[in-house]
N, C-alpha and C positions, 0 to 999 in steps of 0.2 A: 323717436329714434335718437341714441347717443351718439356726439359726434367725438372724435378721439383726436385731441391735439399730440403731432409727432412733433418735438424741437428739435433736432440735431445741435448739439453741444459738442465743438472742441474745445479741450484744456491741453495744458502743458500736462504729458504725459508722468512727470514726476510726479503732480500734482495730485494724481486721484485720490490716493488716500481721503486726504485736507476734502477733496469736493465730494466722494460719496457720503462723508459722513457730515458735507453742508446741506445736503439733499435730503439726507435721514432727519436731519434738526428742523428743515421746514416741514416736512410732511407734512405735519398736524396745521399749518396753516392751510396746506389744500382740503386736507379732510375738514374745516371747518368752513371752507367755502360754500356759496350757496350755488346747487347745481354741479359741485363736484363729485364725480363717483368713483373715484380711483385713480391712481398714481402710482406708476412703476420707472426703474431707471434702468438702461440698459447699458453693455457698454458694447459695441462695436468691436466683435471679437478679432478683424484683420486689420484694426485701427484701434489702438488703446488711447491714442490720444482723442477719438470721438463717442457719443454718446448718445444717445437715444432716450429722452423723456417721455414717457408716453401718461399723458391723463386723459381721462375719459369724464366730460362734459355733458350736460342734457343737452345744451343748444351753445352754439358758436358764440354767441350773445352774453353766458354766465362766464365768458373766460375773457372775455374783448365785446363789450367796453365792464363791465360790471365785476370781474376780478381785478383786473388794470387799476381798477379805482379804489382799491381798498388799504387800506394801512397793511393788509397781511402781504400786497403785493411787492410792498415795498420793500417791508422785512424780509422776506425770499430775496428780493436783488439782492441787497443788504449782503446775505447770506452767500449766495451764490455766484455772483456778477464779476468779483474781482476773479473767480478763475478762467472767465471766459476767454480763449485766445481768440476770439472774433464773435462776430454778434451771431445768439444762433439764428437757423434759419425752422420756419415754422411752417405748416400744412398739418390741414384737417382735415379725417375722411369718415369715414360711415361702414359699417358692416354691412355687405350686400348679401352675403348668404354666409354662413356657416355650414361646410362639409362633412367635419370630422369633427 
């Protein structure tokens, strides 16, 4: 079963431009991670200053400790980290059923 890291990301709402297209420039380091299956961004449409990362992981384990540890990890902060207006905040969950 995949598990799906949600981060909630705020930025300074000026800022999105500059951050969606830091997010678009890492991509390709999540899609070369090992145990990554996808990565989408969202933005928080009653809140433009926050954000929703959504990747989808095989186990909790390829994203923390074993993405954490990788030089691509770092390059993403790199990339991404200065627009952070506060640290984001991060939970993982699981598909229990699909309805529709």
């Amino acid at each position: 079963m995949m598990v799906i890291e949600n981060a909630i990301i705020t930025i300074d709402p000026a800022m999105a431009d500059t951050f969606e297209k830091a997010v678009a420039q890492g991509a390709p380091i999540f899609r070369a991670a090992t145990g990554c299956h996808g990565m989408a961004l969202q933005r928080i449409v009653d809140d433009p200053a926050r954000y929703r990362l959504i990747v989808t992981w095989e186990t909790i384990a390829h994203h923390v400790p074993m993405f954490w540890e990788t030089p691509g990890f770092k390059e993403w902060q790199g990339l991404v980290a200065k627009y952070f207006a506060d640290v984001p905040s991060l939970e993982y969950n699981e598909v229990v059923q699909t309805y529709f």
